[in-house]
C-alpha positions as semicolon CSV with decimal commas, in nm:
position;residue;x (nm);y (nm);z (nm)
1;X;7,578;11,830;9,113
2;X;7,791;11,745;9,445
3;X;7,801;12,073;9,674
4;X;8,170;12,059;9,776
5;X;8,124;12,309;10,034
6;X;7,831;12,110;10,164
7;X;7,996;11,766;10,162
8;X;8,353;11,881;10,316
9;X;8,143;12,042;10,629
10;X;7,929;11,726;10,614
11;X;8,228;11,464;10,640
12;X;8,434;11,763;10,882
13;X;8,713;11,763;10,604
14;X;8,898;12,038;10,409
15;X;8,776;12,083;10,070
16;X;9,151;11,996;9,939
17;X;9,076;11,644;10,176
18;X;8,737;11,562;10,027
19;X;8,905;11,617;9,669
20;X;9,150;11,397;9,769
21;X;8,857;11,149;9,867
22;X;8,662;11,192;9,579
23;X;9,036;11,128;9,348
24;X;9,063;10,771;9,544
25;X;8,750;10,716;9,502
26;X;8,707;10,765;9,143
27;X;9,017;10,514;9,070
28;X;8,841;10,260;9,257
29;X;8,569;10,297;9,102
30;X;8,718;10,310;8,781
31;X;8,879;9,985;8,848
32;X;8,520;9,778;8,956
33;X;8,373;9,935;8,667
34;X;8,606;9,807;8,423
35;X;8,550;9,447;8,609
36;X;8,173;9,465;8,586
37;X;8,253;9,530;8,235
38;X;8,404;9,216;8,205
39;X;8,209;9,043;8,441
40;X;7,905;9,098;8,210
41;X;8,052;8,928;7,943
42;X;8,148;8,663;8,118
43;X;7,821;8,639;8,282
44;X;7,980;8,618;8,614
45;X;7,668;8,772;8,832
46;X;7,888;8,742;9,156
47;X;8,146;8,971;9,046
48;X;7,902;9,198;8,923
49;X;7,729;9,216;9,247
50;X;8,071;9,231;9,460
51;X;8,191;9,534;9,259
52;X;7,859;9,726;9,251
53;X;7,841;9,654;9,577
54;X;8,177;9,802;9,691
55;X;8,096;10,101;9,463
56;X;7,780;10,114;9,636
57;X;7,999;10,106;10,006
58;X;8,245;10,400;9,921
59;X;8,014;10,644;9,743
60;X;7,758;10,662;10,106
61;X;8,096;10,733;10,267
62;X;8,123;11,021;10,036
63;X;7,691;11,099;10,058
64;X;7,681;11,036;9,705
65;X;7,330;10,913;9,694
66;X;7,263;10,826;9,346
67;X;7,553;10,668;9,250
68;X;7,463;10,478;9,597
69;X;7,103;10,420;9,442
70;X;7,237;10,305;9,052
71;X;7,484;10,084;9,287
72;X;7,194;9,908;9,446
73;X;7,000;9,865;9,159
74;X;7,307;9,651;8,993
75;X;7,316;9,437;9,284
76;X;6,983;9,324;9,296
77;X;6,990;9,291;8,904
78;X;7,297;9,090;8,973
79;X;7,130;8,869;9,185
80;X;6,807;8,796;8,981
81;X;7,007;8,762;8,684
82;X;6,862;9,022;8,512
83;X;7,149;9,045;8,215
84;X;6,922;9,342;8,005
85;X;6,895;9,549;8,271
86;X;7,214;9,547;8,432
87;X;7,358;9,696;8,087
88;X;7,117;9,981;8,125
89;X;7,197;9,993;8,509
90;X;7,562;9,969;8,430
91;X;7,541;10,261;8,166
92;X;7,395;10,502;8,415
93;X;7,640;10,366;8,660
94;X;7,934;10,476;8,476
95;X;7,781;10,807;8,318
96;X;7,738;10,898;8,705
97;X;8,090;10,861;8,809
98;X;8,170;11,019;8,519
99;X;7,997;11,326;8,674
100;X;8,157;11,289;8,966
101;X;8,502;11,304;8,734
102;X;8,365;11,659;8,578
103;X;8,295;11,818;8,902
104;X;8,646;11,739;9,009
105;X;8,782;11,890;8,754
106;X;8,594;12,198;8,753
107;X;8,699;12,267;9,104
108;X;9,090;12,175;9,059
């Protein structure tokens, strides 16, 4: 659960700013999720690890730890070629943002 209150006074933004942030950041994300998507079946590890890894970059700025954590773990899978467990990684990847997408909504 993201504390909105918490995170605005945390980044020194507005609430309306950080749902603003959170918006751009959830069509980014949206976007390098739907290329790791195809980067797994392509088997393209880099791609994988470039996109999990800018994930990884913009949800710290936002103190979005475990979406920051899942993001790691793809990039190291990504770089051991670990093709099993980057699915499962993936999956909690996206159900994650996805909870990010609820909250927003909630508070709109």
């Amino acid at each position: 659960m993201i504390d909105l209150k918490k995170l605005s006074n945390n980044l020194g933004f507005e609430r309306s700013d950080v749902m603003i942030l959170l918006e751009l950041f959830l069509e980014s994300s949206q976007v390098s999720l739907a290329q790791i998507e195809d980067a797994i079946e392509q088997n393209r590890m880099d791609i994988i690890y470039k996109e999990s890894h800018s994930i990884k970059g913009s949800s710290a700025n936002l103190m979005l730890a475990d979406i920051v954590e899942i993001s790691k773990e793809l990039e190291v899978a990504s770089k051991k070629n670990q093709k099993m467990k980057i699915l499962t990684i993936y999956k909690r990847l996206e159900e994650a943002i996805e909870k990010v997408a609820t909250i927003r909504y909630e508070h709109v």
